[in-house]
C-alpha positions in Angstrom: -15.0 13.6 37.1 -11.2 14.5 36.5 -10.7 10.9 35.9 -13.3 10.5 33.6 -12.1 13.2 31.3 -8.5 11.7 31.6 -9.5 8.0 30.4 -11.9 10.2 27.4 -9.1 12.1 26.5 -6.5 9.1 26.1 -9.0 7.1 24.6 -9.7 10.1 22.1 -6.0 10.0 21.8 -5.2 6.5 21.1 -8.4 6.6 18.7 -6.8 9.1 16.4 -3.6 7.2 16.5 -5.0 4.3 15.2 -7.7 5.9 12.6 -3.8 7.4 11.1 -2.4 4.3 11.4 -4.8 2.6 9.5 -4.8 5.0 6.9 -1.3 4.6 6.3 -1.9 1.0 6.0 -4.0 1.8 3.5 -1.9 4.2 1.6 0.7 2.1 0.9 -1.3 -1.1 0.2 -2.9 1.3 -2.5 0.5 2.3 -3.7 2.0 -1.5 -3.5 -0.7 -2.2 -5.8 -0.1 0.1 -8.4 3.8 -0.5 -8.1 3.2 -3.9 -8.9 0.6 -4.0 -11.9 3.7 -1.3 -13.6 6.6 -4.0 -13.0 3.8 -6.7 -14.6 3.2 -4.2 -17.6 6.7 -3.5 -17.9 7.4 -7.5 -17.9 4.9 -8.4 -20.2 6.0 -5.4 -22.9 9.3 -6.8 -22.7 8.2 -10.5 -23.1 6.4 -9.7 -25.9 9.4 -7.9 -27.8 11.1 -11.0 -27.3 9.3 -13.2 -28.5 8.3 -10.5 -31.3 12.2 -10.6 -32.3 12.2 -14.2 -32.2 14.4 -14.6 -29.4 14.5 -17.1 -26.7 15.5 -16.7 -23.5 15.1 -20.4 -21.3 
């Protein structure tokens, strides 16, 4: 019976590990994503002042 609540324990353990893990993973997907629609918004903004000022940059 010891046993039994050892390998539940660990299991539980390792479980909750993962679960943060995971979440983590998901945290800074979520934030990767948002990072890089702000660098495409700034990049268009100033691609469009360019060519507003008539500019050309090749």
């Amino acid at each position: 019976m010891a046993n039994l609540i050892l390998f539940v324990n660990s299991f539980l353990s390792y479980l909750l590990l993962f679960v943060l893990i995971v979440a983590l993973v998901i945290v800074a997907c979520i934030i990767g994503v948002k990072w890089r629609k702000s660098k495409d918004a700034k990049a268009a903004l100033e691609m469009r002042a360019d060519t507003a000022d008539g500019s050309t940059t090749a």
